[in-house]
Backbone as CSV, one residue per row, in Angstrom:
resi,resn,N_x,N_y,N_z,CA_x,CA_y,CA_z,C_x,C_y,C_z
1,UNK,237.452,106.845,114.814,238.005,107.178,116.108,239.167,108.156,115.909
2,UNK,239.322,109.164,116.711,240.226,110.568,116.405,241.673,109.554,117.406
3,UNK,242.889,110.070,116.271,243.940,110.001,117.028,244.375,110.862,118.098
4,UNK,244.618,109.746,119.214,245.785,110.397,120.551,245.911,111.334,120.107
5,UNK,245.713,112.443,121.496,246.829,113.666,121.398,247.069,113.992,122.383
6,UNK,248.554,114.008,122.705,249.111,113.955,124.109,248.874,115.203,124.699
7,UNK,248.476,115.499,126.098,248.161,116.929,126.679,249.594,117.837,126.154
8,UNK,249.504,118.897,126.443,250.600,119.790,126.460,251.449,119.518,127.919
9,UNK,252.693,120.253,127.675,253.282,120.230,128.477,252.631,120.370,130.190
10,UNK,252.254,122.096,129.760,251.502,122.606,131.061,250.109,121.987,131.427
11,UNK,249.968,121.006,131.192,248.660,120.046,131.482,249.084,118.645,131.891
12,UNK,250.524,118.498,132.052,251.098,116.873,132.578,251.704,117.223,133.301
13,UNK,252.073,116.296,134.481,252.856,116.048,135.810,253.934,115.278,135.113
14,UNK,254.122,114.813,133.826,255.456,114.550,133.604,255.756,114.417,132.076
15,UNK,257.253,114.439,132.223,257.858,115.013,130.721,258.289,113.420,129.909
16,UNK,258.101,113.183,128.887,258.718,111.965,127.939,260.075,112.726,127.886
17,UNK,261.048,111.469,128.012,262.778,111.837,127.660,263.190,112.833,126.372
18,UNK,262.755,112.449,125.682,263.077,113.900,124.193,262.618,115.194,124.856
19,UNK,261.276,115.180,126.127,261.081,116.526,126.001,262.181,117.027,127.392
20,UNK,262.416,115.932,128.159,263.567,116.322,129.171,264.452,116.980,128.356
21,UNK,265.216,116.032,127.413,266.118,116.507,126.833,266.044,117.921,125.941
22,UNK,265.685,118.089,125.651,265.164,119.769,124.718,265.254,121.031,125.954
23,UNK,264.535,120.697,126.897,264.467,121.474,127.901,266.099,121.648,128.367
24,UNK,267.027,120.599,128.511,268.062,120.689,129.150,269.172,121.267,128.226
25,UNK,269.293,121.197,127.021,269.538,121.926,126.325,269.014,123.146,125.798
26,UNK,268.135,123.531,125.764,267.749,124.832,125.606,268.736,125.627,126.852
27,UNK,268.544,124.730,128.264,269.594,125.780,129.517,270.938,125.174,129.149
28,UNK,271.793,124.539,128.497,272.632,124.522,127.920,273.304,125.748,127.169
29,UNK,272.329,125.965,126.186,273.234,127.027,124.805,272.461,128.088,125.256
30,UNK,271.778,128.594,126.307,271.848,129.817,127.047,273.234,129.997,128.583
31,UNK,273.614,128.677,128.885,274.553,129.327,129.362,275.683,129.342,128.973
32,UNK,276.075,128.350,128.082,276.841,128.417,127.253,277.296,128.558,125.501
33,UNK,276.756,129.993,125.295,276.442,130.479,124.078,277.557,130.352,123.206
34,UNK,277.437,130.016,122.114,277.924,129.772,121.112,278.845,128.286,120.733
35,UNK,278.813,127.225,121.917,278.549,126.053,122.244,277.661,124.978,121.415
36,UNK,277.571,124.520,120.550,277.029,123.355,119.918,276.828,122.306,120.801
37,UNK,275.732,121.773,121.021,275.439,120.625,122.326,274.354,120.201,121.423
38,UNK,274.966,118.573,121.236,274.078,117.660,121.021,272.981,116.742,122.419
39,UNK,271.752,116.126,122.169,271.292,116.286,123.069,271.045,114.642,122.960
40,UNK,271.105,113.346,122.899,270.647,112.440,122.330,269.679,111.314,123.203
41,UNK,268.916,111.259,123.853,267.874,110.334,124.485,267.573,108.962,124.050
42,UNK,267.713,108.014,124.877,267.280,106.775,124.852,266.464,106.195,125.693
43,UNK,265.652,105.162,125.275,264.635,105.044,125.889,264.492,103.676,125.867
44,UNK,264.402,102.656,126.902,263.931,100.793,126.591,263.653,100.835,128.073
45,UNK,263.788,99.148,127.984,262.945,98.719,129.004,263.373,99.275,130.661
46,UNK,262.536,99.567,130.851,262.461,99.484,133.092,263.564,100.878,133.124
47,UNK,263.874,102.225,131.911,264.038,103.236,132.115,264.805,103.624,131.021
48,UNK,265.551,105.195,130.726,265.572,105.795,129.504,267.308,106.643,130.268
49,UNK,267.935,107.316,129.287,268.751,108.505,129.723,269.062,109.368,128.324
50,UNK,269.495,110.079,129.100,270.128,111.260,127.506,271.926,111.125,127.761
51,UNK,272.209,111.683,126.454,273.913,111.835,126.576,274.040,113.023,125.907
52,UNK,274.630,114.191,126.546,274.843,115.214,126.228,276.323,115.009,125.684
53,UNK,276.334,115.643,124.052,277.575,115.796,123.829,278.404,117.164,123.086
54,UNK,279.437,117.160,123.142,279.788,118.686,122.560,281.605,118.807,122.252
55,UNK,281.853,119.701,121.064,283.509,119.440,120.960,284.045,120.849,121.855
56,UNK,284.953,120.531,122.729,285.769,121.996,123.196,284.821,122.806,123.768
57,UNK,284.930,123.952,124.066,284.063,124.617,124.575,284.437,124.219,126.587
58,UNK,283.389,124.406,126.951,283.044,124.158,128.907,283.797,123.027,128.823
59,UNK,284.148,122.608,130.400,284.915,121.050,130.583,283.373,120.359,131.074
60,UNK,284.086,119.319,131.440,282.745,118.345,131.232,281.958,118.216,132.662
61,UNK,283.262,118.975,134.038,282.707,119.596,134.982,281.428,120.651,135.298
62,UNK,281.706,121.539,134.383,281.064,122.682,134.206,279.801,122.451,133.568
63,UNK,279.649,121.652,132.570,278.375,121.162,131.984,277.680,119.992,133.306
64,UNK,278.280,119.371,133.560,278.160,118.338,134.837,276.922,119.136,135.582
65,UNK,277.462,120.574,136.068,276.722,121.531,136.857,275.211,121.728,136.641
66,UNK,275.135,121.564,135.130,273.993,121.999,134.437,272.721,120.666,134.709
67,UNK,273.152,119.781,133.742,272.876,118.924,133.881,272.322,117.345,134.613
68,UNK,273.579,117.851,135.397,273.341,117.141,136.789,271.772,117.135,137.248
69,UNK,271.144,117.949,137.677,269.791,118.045,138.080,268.826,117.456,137.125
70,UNK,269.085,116.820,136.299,268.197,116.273,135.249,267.672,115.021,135.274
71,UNK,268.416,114.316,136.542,268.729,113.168,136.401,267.440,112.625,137.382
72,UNK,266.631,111.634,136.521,265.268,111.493,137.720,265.690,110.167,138.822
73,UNK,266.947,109.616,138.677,267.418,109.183,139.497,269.000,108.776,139.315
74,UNK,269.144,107.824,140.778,270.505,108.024,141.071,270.874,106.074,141.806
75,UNK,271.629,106.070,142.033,272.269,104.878,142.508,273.220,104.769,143.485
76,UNK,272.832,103.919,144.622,273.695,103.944,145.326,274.276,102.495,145.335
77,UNK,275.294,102.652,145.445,276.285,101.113,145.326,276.379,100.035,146.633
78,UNK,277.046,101.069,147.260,276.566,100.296,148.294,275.770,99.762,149.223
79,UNK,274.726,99.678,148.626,273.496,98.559,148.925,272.965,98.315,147.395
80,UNK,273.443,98.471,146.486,272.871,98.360,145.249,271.329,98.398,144.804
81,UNK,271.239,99.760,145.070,269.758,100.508,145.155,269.371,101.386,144.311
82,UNK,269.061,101.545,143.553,268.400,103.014,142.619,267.134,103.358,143.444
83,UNK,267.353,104.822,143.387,266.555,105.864,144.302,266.097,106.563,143.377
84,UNK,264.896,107.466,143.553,263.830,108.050,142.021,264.419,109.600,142.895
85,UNK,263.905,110.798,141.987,264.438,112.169,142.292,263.708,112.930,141.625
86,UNK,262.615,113.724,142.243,261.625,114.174,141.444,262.037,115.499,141.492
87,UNK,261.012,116.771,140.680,261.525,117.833,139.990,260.064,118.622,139.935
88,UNK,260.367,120.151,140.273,259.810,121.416,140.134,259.790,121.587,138.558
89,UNK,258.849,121.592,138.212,258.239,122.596,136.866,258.251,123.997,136.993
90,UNK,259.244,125.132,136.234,258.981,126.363,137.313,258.230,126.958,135.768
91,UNK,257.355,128.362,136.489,256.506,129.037,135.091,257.313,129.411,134.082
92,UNK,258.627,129.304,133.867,259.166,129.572,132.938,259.711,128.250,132.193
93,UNK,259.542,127.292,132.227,259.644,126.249,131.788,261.046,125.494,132.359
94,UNK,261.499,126.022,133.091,263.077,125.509,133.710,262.915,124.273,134.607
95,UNK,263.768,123.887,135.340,263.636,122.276,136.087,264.365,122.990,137.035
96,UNK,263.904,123.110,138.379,264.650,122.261,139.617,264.394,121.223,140.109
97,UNK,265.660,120.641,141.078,264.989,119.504,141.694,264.094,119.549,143.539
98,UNK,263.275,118.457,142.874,262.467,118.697,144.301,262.474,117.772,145.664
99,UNK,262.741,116.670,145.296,263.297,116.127,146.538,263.501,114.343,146.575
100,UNK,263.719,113.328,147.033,264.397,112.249,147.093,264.481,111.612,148.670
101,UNK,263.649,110.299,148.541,263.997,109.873,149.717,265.165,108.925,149.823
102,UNK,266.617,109.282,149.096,267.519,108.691,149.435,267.419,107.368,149.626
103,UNK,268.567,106.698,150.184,268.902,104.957,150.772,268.873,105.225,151.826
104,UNK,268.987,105.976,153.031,269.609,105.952,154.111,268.423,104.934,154.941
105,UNK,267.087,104.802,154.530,266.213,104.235,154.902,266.328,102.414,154.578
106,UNK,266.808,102.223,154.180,267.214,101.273,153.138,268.804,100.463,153.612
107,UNK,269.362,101.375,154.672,270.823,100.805,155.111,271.600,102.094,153.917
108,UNK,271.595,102.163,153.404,272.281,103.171,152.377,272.926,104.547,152.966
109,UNK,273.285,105.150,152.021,274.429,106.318,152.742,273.887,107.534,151.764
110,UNK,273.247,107.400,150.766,272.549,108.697,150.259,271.457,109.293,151.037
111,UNK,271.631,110.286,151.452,270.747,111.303,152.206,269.425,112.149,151.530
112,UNK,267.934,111.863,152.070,267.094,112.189,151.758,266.905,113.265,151.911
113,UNK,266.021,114.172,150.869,266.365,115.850,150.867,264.404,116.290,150.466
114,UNK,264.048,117.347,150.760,262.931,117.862,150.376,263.161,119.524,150.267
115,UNK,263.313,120.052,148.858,263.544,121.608,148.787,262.232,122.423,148.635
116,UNK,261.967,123.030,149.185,260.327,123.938,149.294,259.816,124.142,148.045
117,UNK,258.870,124.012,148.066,257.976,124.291,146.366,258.339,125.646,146.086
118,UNK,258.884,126.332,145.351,258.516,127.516,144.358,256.972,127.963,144.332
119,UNK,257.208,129.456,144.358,256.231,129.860,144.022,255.815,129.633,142.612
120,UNK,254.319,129.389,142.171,253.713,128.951,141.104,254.434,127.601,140.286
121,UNK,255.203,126.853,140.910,255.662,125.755,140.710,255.153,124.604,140.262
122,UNK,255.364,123.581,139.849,254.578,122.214,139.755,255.126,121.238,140.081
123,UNK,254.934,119.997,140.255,255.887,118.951,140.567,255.396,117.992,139.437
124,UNK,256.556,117.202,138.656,256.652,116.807,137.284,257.826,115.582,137.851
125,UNK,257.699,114.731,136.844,258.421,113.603,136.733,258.857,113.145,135.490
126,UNK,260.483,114.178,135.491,261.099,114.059,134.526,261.155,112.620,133.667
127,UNK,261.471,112.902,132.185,261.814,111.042,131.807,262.941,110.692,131.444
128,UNK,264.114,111.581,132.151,265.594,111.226,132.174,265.918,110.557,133.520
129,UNK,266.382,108.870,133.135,266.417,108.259,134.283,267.985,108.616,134.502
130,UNK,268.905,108.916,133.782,270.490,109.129,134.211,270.812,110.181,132.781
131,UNK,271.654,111.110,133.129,272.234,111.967,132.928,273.892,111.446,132.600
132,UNK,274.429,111.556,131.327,275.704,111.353,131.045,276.461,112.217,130.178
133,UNK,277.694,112.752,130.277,278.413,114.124,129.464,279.351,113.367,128.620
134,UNK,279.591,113.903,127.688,280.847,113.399,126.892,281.199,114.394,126.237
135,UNK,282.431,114.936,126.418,283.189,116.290,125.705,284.120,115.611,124.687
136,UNK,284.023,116.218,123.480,284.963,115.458,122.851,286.081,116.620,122.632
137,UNK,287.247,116.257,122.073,288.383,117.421,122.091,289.146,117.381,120.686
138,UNK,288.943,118.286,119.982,289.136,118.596,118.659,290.644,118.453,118.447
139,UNK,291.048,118.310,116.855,292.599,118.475,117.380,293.383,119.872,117.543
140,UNK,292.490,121.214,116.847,293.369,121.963,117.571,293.589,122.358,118.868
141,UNK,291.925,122.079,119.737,292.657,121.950,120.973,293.550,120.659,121.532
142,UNK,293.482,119.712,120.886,294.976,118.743,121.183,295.991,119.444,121.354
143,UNK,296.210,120.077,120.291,297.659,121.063,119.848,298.123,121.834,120.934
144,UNK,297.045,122.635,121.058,296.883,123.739,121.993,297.811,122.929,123.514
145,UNK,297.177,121.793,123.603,297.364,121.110,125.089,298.581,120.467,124.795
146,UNK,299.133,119.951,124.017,300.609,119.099,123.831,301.599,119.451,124.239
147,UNK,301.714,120.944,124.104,302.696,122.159,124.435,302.865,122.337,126.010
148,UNK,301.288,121.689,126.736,301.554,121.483,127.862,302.111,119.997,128.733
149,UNK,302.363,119.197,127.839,302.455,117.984,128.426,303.970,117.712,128.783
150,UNK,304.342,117.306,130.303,305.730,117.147,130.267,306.203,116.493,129.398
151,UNK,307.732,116.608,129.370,308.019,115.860,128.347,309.419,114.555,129.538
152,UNK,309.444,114.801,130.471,310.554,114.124,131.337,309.717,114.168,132.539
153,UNK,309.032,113.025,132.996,308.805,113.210,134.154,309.064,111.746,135.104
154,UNK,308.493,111.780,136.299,308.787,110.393,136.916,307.503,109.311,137.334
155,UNK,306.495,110.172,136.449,305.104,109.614,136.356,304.797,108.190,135.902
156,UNK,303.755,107.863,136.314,303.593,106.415,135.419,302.727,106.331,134.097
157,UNK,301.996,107.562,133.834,301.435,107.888,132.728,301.892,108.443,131.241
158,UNK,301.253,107.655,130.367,302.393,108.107,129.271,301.945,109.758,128.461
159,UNK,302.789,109.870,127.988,302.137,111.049,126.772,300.774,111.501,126.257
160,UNK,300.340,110.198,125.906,298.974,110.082,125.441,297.783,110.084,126.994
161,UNK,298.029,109.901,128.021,297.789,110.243,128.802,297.423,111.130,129.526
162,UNK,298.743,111.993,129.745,298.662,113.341,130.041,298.139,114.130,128.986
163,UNK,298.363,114.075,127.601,297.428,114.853,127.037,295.705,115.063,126.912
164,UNK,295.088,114.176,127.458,293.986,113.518,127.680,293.401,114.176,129.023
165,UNK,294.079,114.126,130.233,294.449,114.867,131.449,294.101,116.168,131.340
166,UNK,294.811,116.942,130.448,295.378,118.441,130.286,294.368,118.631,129.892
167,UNK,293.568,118.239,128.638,292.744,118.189,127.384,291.280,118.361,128.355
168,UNK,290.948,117.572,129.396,289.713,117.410,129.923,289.883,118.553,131.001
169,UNK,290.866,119.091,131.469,290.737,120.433,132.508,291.148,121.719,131.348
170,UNK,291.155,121.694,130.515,291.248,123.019,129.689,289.979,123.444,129.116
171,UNK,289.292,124.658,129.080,288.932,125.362,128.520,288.620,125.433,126.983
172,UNK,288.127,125.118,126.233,288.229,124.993,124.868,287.492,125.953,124.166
């Protein structure tokens, strides 16, 4: 008996988490070139996520941007609901998202959305159930940021604090 062989990409309506993840990094270190981004995927029971990580460079906003859309779902708290969020295959291999019937049906406060198919588009079901960033901050950009940290103020945060603060809105 011949071993499995999984279709290709362009022959499935949906992606396994490693291949989410590859894809989301590949639009990673094209928009942010010369950027090192680790990409790391997990996968168990009743759903999976990736954790994008990277030293200095973009803030964790700016990658947020990227990324964000990756996410094949979302949560709303107040009704304690997870909602699914499906996704455009476009011919160039990129991801948008395609649409979500929200909580609002549900008593919930997330709003259901449907964005028009793309031309030559597909609709795919990513296998990143949540999307998470972690920037880490080297010490010379510590350095860099220390120089900014008050040194007398009437705050309730200490030193180590504000450098942390400074550190996550700077530029690296």
């Amino acid at each position: 008996m011949a071993a499995y062989q999984r279709p290709a990409i362009e022959d499935r309506d949906w992606l396994t988490t490693a291949e989410t993840a590859a894809i989301m990094r590949k639009e990673l270190i094209a928009r942010f070139p010369g950027v090192k981004f680790s990409a790391r995927s997990s996968v168990y029971s009743m759903g999976s996520s990736i954790n994008i990580g990277w030293t200095d460079g973009p803030t964790e906003a700016r990658v947020s941007e990227v990324t964000g859309k990756y996410s094949s779902k979302g949560f709303d708290g107040s009704i304690d609901l997870e909602y699914h969020i499906q996704h455009y295959m476009m011919p160039d291999g990129s991801v948008e998202v395609a649409r979500s019937s929200g909580t609002t049906g549900s008593m919930g406060y997330v709003e259901g959305f449907s964005n028009p198919i793309p031309i030559n588009a597909r609709l795919v079901q990513l296998g990143s159930g949540y999307v998470s960033c972690n920037r880490r901050h080297s010490d010379a950009l510590k350095a860099r940021c220390l120089t900014k940290v008050p040194t007398n103020t009437q705050s309730d945060m200490d030193a180590e604090q504000w450098l942390w603060r400074i550190c996550r809105e700077t530029e690296g």
